[in-house]
PDB file with one MODEL, atoms N, CA, C and O in Angstrom:
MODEL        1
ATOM      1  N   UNK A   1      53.012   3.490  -4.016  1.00  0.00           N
ATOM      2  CA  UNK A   1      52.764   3.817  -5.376  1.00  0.00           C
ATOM      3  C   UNK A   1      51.260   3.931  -5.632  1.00  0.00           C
ATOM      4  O   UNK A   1      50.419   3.373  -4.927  1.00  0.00           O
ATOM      5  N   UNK A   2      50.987   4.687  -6.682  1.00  0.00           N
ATOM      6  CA  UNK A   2      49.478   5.395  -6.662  1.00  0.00           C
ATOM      7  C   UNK A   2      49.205   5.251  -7.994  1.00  0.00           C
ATOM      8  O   UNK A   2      49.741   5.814  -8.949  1.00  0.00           O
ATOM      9  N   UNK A   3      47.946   4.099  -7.962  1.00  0.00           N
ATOM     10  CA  UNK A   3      47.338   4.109  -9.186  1.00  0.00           C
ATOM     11  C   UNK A   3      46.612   4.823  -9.959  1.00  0.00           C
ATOM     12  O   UNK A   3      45.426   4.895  -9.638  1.00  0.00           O
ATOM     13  N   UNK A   4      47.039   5.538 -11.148  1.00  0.00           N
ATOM     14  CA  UNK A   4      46.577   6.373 -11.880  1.00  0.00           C
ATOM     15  C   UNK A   4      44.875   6.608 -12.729  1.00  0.00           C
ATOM     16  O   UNK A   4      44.031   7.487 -12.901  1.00  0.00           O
ATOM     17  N   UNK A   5      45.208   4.738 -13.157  1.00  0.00           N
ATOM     18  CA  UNK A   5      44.212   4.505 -13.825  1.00  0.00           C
ATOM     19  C   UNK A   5      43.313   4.101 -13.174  1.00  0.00           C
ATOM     20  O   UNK A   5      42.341   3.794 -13.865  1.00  0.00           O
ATOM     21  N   UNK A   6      43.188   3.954 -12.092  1.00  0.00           N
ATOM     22  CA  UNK A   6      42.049   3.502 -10.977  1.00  0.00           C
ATOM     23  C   UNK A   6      41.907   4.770 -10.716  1.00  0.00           C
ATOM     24  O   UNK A   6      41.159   5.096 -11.638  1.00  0.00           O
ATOM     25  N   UNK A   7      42.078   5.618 -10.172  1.00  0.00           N
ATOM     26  CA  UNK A   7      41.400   6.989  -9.878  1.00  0.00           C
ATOM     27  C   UNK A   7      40.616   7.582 -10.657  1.00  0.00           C
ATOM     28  O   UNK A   7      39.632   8.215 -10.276  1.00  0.00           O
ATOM     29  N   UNK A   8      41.008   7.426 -11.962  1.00  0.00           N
ATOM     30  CA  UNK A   8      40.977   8.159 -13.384  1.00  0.00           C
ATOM     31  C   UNK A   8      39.394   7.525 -13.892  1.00  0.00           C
ATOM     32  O   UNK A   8      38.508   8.160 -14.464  1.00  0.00           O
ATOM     33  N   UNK A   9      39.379   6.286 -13.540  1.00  0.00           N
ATOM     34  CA  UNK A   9      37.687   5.224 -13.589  1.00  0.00           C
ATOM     35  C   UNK A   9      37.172   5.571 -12.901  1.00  0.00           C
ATOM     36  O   UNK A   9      36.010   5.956 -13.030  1.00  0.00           O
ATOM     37  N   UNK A  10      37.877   5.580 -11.793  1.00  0.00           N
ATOM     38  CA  UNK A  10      36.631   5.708 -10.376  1.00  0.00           C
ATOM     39  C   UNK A  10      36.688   7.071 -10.528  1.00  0.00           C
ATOM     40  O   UNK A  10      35.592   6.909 -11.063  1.00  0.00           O
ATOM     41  N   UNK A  11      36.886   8.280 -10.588  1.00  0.00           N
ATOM     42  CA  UNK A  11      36.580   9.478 -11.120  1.00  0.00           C
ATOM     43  C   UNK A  11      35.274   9.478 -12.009  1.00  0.00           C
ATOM     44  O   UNK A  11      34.076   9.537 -11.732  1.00  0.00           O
ATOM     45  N   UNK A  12      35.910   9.397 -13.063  1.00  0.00           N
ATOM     46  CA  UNK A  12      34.339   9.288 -14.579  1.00  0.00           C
ATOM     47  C   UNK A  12      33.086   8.078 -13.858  1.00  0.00           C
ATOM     48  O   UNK A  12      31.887   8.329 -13.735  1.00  0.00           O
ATOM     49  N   UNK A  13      33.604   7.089 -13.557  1.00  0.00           N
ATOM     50  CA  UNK A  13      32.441   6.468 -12.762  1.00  0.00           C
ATOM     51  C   UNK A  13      31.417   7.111 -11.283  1.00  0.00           C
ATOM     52  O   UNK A  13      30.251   6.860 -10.977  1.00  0.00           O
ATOM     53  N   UNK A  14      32.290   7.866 -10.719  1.00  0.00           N
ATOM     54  CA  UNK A  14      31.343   8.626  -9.404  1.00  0.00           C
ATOM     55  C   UNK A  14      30.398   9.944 -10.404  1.00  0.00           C
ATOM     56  O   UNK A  14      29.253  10.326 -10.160  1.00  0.00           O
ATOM     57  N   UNK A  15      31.422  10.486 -11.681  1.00  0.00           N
ATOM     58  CA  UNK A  15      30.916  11.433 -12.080  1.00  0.00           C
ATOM     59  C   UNK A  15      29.651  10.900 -12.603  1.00  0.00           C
ATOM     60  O   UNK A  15      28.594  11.313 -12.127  1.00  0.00           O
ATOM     61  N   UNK A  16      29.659  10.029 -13.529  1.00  0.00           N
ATOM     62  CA  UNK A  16      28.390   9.476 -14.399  1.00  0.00           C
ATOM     63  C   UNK A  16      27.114   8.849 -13.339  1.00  0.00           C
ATOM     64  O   UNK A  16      25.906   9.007 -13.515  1.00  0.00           O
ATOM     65  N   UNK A  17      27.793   8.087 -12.186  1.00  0.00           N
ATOM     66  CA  UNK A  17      26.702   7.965 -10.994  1.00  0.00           C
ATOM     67  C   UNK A  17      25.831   9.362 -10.904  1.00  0.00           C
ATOM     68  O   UNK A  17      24.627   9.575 -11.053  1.00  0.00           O
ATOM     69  N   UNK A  18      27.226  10.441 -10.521  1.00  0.00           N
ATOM     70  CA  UNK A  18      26.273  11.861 -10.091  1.00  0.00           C
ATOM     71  C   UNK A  18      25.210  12.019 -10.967  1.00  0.00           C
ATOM     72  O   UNK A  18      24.112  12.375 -10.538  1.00  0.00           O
ATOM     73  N   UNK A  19      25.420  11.774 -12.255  1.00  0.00           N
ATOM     74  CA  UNK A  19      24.701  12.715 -13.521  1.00  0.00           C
ATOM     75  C   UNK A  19      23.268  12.033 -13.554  1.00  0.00           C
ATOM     76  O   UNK A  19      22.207  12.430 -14.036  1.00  0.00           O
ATOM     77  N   UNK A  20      23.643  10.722 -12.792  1.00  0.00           N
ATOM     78  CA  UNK A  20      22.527   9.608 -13.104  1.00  0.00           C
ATOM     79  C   UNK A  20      21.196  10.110 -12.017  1.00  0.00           C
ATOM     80  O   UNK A  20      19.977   9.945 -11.963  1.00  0.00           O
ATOM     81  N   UNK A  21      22.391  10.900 -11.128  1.00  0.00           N
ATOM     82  CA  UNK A  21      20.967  10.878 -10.080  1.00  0.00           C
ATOM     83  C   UNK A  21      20.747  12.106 -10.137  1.00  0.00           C
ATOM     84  O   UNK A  21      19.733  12.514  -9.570  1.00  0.00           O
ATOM     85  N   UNK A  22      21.776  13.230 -10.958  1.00  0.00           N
ATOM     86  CA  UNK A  22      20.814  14.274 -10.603  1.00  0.00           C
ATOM     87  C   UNK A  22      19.567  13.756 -11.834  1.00  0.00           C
ATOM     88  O   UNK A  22      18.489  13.446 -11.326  1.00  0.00           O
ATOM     89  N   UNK A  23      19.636  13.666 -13.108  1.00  0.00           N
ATOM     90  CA  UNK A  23      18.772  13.612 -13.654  1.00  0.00           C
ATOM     91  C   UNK A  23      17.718  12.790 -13.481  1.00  0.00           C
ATOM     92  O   UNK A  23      16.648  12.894 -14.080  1.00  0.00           O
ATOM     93  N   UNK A  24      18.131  11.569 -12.273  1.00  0.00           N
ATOM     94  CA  UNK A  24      16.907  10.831 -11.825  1.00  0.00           C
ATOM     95  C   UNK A  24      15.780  11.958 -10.618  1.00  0.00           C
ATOM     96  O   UNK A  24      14.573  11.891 -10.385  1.00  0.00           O
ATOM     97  N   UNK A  25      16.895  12.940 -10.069  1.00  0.00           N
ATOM     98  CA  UNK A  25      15.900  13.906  -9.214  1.00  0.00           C
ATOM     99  C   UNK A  25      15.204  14.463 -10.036  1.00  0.00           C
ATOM    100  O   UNK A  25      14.003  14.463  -9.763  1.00  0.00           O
ATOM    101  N   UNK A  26      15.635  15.164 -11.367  1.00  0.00           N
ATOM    102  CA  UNK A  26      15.028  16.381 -12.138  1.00  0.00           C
ATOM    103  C   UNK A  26      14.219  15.712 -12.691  1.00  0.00           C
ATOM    104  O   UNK A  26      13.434  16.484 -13.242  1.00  0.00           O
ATOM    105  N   UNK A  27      13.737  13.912 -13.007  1.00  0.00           N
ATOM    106  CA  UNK A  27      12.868  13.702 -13.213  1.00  0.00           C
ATOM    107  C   UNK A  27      11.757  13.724 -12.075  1.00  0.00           C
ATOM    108  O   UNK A  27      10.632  14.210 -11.959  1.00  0.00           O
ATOM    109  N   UNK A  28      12.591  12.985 -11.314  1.00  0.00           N
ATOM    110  CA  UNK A  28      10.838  13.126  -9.696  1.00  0.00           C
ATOM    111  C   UNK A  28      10.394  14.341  -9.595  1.00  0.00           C
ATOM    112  O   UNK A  28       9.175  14.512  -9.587  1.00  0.00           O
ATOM    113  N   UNK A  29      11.268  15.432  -9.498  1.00  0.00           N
ATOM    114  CA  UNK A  29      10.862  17.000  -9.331  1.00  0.00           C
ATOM    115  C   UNK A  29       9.301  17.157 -10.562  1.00  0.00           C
ATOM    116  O   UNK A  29       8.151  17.566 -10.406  1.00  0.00           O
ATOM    117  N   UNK A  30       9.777  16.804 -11.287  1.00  0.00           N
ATOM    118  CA  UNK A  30       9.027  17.359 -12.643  1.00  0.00           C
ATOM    119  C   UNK A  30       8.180  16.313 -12.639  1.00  0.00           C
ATOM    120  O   UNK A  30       7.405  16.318 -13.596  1.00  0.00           O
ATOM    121  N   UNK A  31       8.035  15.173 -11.678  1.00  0.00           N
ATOM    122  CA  UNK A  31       6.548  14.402 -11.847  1.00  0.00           C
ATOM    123  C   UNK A  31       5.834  15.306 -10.416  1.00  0.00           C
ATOM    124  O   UNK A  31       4.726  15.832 -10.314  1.00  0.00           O
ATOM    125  N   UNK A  32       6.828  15.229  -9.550  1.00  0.00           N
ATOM    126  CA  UNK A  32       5.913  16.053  -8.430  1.00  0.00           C
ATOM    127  C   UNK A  32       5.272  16.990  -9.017  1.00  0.00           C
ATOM    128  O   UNK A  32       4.063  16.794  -8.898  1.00  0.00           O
ATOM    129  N   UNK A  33       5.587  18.210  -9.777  1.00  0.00           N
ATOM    130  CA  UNK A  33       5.053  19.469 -10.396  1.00  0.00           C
ATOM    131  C   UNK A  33       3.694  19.017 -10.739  1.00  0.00           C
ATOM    132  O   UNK A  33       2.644  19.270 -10.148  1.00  0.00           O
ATOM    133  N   UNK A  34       3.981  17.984 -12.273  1.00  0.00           N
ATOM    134  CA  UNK A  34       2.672  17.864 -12.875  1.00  0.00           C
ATOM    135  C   UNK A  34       1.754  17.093 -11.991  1.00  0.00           C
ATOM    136  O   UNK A  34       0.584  17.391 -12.227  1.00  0.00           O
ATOM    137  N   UNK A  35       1.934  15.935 -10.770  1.00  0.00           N
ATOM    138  CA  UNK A  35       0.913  15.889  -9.976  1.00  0.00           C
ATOM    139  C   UNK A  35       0.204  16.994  -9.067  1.00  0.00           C
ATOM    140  O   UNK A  35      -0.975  16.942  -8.718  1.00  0.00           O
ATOM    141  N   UNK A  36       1.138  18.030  -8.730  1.00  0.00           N
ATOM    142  CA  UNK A  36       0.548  19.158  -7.988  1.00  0.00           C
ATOM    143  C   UNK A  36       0.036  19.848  -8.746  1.00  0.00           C
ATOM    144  O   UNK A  36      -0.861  20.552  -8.281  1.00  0.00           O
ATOM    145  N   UNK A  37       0.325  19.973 -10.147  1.00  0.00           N
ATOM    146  CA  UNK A  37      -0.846  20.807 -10.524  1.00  0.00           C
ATOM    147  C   UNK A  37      -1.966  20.026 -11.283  1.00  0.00           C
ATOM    148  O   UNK A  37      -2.892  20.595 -11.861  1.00  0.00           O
ATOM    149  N   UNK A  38      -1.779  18.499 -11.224  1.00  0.00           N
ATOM    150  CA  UNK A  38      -3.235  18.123 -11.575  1.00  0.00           C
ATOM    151  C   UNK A  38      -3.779  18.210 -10.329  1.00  0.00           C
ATOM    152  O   UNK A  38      -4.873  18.772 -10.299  1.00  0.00           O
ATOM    153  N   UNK A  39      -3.224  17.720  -9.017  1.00  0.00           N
ATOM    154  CA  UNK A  39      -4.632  18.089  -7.772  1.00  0.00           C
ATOM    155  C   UNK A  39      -5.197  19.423  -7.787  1.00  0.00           C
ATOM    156  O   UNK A  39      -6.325  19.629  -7.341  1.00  0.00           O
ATOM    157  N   UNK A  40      -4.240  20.639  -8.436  1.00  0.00           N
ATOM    158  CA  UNK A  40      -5.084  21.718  -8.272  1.00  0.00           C
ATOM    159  C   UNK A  40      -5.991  21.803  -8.811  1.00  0.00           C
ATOM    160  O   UNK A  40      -7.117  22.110  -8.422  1.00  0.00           O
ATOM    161  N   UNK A  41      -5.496  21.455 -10.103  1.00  0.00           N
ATOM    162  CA  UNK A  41      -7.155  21.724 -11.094  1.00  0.00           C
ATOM    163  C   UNK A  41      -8.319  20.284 -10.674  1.00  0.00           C
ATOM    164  O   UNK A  41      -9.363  20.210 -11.322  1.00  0.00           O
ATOM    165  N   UNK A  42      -8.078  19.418  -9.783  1.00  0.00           N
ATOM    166  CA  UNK A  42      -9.151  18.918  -9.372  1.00  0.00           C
ATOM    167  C   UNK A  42      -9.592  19.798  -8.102  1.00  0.00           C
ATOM    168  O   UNK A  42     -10.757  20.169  -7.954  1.00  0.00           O
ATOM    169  N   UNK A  43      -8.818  20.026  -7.423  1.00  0.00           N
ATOM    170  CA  UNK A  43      -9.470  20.866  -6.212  1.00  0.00           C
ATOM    171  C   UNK A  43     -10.396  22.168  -6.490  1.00  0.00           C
ATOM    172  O   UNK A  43     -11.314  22.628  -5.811  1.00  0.00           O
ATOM    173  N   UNK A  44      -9.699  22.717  -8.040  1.00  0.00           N
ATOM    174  CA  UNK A  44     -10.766  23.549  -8.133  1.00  0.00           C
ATOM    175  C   UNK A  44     -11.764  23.096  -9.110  1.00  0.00           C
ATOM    176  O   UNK A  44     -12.436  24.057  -9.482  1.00  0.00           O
ATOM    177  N   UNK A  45     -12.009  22.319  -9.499  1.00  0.00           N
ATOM    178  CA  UNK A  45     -13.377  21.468  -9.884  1.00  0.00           C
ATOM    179  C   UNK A  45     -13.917  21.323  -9.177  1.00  0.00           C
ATOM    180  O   UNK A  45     -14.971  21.956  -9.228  1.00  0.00           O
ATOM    181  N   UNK A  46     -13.692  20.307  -7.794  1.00  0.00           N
ATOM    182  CA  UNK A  46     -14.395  20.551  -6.716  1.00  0.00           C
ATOM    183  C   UNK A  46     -14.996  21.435  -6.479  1.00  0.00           C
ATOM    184  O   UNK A  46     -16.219  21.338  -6.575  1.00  0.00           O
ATOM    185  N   UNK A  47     -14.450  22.563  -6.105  1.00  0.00           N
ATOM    186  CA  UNK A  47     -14.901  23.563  -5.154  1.00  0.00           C
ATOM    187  C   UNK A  47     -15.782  24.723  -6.694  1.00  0.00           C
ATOM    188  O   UNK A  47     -16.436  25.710  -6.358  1.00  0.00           O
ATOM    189  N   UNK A  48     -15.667  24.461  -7.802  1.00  0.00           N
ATOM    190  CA  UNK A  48     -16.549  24.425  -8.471  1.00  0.00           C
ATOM    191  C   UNK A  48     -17.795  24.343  -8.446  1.00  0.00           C
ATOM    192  O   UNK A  48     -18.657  25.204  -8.626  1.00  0.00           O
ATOM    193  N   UNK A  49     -17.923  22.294  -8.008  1.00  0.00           N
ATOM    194  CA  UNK A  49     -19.363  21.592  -8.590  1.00  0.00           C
ATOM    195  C   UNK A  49     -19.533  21.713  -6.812  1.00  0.00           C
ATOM    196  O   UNK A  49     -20.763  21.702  -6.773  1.00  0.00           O
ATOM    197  N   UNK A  50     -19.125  21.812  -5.440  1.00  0.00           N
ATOM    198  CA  UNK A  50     -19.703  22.350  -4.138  1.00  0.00           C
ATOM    199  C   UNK A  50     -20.602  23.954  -4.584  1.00  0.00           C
ATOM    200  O   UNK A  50     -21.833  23.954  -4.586  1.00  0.00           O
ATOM    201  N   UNK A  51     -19.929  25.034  -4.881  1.00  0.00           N
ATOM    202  CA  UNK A  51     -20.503  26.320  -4.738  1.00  0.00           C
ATOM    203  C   UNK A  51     -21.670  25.918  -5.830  1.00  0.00           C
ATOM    204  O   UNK A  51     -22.772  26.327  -5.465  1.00  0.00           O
ATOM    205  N   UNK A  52     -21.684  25.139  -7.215  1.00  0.00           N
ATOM    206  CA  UNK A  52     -22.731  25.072  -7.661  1.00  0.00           C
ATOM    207  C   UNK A  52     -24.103  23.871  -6.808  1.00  0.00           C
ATOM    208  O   UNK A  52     -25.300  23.605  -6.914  1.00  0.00           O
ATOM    209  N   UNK A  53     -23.249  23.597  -6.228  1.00  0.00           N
ATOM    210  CA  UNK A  53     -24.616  22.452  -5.280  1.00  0.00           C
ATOM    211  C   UNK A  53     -25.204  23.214  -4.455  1.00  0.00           C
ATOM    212  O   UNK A  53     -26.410  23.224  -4.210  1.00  0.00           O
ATOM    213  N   UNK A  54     -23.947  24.232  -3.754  1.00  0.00           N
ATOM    214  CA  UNK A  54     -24.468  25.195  -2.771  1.00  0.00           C
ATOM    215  C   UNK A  54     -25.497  26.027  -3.472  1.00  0.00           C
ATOM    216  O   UNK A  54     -26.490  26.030  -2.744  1.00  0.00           O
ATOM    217  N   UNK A  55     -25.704  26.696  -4.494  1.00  0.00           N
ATOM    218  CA  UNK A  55     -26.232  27.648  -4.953  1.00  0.00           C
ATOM    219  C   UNK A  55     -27.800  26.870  -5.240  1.00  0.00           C
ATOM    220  O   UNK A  55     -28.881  27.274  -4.812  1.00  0.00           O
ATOM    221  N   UNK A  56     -27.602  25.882  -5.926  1.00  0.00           N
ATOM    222  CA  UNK A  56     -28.834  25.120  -6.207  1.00  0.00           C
ATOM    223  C   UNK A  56     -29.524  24.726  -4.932  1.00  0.00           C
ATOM    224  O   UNK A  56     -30.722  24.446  -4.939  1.00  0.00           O
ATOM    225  N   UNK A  57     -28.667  24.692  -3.639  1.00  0.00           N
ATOM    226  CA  UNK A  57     -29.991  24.145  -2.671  1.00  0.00           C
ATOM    227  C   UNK A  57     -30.155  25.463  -1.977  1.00  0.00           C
ATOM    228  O   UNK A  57     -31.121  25.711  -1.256  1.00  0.00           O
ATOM    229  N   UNK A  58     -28.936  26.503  -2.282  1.00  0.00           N
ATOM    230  CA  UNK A  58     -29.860  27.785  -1.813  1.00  0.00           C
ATOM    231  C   UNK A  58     -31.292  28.094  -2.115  1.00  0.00           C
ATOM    232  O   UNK A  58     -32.249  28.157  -1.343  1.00  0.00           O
ATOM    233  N   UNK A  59     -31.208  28.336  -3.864  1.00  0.00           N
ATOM    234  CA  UNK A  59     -32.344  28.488  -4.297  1.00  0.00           C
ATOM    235  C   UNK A  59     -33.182  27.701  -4.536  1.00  0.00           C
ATOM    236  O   UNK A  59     -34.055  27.964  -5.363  1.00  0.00           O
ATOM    237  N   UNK A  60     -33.136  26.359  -3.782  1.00  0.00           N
ATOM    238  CA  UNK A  60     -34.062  25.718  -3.826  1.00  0.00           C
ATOM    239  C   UNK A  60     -34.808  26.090  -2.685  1.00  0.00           C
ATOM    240  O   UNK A  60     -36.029  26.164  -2.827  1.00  0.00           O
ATOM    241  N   UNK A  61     -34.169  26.411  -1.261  1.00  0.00           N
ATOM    242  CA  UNK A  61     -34.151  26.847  -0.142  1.00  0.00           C
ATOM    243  C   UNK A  61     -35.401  27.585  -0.499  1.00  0.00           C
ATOM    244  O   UNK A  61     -36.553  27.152  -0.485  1.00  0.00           O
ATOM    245  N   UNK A  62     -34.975  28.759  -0.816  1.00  0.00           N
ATOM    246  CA  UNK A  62     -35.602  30.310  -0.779  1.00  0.00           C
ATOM    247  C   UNK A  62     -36.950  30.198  -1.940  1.00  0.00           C
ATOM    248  O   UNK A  62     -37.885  30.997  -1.881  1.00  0.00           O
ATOM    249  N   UNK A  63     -36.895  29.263  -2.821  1.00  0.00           N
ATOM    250  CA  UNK A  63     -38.274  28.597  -3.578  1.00  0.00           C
ATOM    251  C   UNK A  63     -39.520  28.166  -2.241  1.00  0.00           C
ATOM    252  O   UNK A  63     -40.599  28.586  -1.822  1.00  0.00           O
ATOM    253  N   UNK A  64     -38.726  27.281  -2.012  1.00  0.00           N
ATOM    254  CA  UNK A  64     -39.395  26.659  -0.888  1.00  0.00           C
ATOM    255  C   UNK A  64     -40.530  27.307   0.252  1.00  0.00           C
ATOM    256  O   UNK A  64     -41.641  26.953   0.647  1.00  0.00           O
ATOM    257  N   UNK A  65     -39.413  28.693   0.607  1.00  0.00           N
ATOM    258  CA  UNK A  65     -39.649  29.393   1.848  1.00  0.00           C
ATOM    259  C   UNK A  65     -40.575  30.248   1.315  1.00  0.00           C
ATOM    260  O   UNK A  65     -41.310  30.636   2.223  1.00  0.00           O
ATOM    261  N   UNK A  66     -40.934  30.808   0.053  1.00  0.00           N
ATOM    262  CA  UNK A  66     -41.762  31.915  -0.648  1.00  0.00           C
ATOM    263  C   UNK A  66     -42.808  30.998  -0.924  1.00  0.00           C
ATOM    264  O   UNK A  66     -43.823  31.695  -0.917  1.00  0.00           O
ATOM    265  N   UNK A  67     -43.233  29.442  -1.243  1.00  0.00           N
ATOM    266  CA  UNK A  67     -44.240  28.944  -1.555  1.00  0.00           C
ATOM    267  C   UNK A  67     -44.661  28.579  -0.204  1.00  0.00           C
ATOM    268  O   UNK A  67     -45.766  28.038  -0.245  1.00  0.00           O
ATOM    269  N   UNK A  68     -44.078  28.698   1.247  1.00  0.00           N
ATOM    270  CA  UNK A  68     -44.405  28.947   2.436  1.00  0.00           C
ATOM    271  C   UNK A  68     -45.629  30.002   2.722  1.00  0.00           C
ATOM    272  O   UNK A  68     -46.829  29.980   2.995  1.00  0.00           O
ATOM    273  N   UNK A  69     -44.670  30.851   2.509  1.00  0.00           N
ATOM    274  CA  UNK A  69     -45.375  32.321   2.679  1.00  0.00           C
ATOM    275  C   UNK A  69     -46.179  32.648   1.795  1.00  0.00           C
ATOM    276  O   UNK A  69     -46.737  33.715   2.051  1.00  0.00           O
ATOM    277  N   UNK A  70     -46.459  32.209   0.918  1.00  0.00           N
ATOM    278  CA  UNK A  70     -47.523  32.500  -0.160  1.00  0.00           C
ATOM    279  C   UNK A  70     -48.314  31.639   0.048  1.00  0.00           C
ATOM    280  O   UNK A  70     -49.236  31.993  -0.687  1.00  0.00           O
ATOM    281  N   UNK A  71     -48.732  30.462   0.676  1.00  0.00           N
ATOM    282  CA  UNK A  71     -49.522  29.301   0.856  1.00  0.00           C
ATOM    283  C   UNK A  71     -49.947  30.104   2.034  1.00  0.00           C
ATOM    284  O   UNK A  71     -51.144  30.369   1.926  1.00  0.00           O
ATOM    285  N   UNK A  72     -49.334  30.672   3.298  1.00  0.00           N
ATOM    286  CA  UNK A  72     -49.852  31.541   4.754  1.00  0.00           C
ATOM    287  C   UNK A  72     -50.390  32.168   4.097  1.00  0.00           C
ATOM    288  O   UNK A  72     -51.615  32.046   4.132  1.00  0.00           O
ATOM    289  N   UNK A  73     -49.796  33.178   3.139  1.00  0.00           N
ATOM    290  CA  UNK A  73     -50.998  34.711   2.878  1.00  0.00           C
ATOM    291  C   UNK A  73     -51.997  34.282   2.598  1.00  0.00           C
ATOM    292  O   UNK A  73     -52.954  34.963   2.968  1.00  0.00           O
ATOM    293  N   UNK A  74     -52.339  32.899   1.779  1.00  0.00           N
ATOM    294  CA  UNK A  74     -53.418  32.700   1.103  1.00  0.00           C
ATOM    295  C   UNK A  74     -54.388  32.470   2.249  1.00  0.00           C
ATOM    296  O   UNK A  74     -55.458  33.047   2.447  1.00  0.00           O
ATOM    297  N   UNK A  75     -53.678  31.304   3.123  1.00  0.00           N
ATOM    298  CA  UNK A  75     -54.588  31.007   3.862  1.00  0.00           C
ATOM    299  C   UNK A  75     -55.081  32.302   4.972  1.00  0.00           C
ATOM    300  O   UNK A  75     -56.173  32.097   5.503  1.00  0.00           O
ATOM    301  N   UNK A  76     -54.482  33.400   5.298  1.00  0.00           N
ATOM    302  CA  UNK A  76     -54.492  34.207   6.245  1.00  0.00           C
ATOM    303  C   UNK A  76     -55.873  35.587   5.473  1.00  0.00           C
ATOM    304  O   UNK A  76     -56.708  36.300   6.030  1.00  0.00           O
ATOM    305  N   UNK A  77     -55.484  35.397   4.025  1.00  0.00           N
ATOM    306  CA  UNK A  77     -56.408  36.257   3.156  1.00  0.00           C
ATOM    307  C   UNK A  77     -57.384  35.756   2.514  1.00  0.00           C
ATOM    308  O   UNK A  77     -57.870  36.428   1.604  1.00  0.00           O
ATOM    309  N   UNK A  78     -57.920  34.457   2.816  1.00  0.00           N
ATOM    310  CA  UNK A  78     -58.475  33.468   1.873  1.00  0.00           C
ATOM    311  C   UNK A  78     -60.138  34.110   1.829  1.00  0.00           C
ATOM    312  O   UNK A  78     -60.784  34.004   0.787  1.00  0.00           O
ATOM    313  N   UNK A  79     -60.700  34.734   2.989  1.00  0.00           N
ATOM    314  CA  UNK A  79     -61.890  35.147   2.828  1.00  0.00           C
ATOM    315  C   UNK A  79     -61.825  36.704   2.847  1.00  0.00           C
ATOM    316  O   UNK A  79     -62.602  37.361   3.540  1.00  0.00           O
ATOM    317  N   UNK A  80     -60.686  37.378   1.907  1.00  0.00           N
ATOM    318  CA  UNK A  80     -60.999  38.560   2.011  1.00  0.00           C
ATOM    319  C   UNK A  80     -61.115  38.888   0.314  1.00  0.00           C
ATOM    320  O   UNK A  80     -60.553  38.535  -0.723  1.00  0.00           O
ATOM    321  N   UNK A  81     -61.912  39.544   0.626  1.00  0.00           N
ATOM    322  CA  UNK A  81     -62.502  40.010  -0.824  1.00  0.00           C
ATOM    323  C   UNK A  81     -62.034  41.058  -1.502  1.00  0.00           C
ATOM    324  O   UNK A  81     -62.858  41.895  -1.134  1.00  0.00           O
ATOM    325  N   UNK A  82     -61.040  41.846  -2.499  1.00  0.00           N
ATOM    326  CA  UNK A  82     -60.497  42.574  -2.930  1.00  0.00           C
ATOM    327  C   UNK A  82     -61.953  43.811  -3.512  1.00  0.00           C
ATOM    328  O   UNK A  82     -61.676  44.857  -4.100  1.00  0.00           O
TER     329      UNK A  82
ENDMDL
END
Protein backbone atom coordinates (compact mmCIF):
# COMPACT_ATOMS: atom_id res chain seq x y z
CA UNK A 1 0.00 0.00 0.00
CA UNK A 2 1.22 3.49 -1.13
CA UNK A 3 1.17 6.49 0.77
CA UNK A 4 -0.47 9.29 -0.79
CA UNK A 5 0.12 11.94 1.55
CA UNK A 6 3.76 11.33 1.96
CA UNK A 7 4.50 11.68 -1.67
CA UNK A 8 2.21 14.60 -1.99
CA UNK A 9 4.80 16.51 1.03
CA UNK A 10 7.71 15.15 -0.14
CA UNK A 11 6.71 16.39 -3.64
CA UNK A 12 5.93 20.30 -2.59
CA UNK A 13 8.92 19.87 -0.19
CA UNK A 14 11.73 18.75 -3.02
CA UNK A 15 9.79 21.40 -5.13
CA UNK A 16 10.25 24.41 -2.61
CA UNK A 17 14.01 22.99 -1.86
CA UNK A 18 14.40 23.39 -5.84
CA UNK A 19 13.02 27.01 -5.83
CA UNK A 20 15.28 27.68 -2.83
CA UNK A 21 18.30 26.94 -4.70
CA UNK A 22 17.58 28.04 -7.88
CA UNK A 23 17.01 31.45 -6.47
CA UNK A 24 19.98 30.99 -4.12
CA UNK A 25 22.08 30.48 -7.67
CA UNK A 26 20.33 33.56 -9.38
CA UNK A 27 21.48 35.32 -6.45
CA UNK A 28 25.43 34.24 -6.63
CA UNK A 29 25.14 34.69 -10.48
CA UNK A 30 24.10 38.32 -10.01
CA UNK A 31 26.81 38.97 -7.23
CA UNK A 32 29.40 37.39 -9.59
CA UNK A 33 28.18 39.97 -12.44
CA UNK A 34 28.37 43.05 -10.23
CA UNK A 35 31.89 41.94 -8.91
CA UNK A 36 33.08 41.44 -12.53
CA UNK A 37 32.09 44.47 -13.51
CA UNK A 38 33.42 46.37 -10.57
CA UNK A 39 37.05 44.75 -11.36
CA UNK A 40 36.52 46.08 -14.76
CA UNK A 41 36.03 49.47 -14.05
CA UNK A 42 39.03 49.18 -11.65
CA UNK A 43 41.17 47.60 -14.25
CA UNK A 44 40.39 50.33 -16.38
CA UNK A 45 41.32 52.98 -13.87
CA UNK A 46 44.36 51.36 -13.66
CA UNK A 47 45.38 51.21 -16.93
CA UNK A 48 44.13 54.80 -16.96
CA UNK A 49 46.44 56.34 -14.08
CA UNK A 50 49.65 53.67 -15.82
CA UNK A 51 49.26 55.38 -19.52
CA UNK A 52 48.99 58.72 -17.56
CA UNK A 53 52.33 57.94 -15.49
CA UNK A 54 53.59 56.62 -18.73
CA UNK A 55 52.99 59.81 -20.56
CA UNK A 56 54.31 62.04 -17.73
CA UNK A 57 57.71 60.25 -17.55
CA UNK A 58 57.71 60.25 -21.29
CA UNK A 59 57.66 63.83 -21.32
CA UNK A 60 59.58 64.20 -18.67
CA UNK A 61 62.04 61.95 -20.61
CA UNK A 62 62.15 64.06 -23.78
CA UNK A 63 62.34 67.54 -21.38
CA UNK A 64 65.26 66.13 -20.07
CA UNK A 65 66.96 64.94 -23.35
CA UNK A 66 66.39 68.61 -25.16
CA UNK A 67 67.92 70.42 -21.98
CA UNK A 68 70.80 67.81 -22.89
CA UNK A 69 71.19 68.95 -26.19
CA UNK A 70 70.72 72.44 -25.64
CA UNK A 71 73.28 72.56 -22.69
CA UNK A 72 75.91 70.54 -25.75
CA UNK A 73 74.99 73.22 -28.37
CA UNK A 74 75.75 75.77 -25.92
CA UNK A 75 78.72 74.39 -24.87
CA UNK A 76 79.86 73.29 -28.53
CA UNK A 77 78.80 77.13 -29.75
CA UNK A 78 79.76 78.95 -26.67
CA UNK A 79 82.61 81.01 -28.41
CA UNK A 80 80.94 81.58 -31.57
CA UNK A 81 79.85 84.85 -32.28
CA UNK A 82 76.62 85.35 -34.37
Amino acid sequence: MFNYNFATENSEEQKCECETLLLTVEALKAQLEEQTRLCKEQVNYIQTLLQSYMYDNLSNYILNMLCIVISELHTQYQGFIW
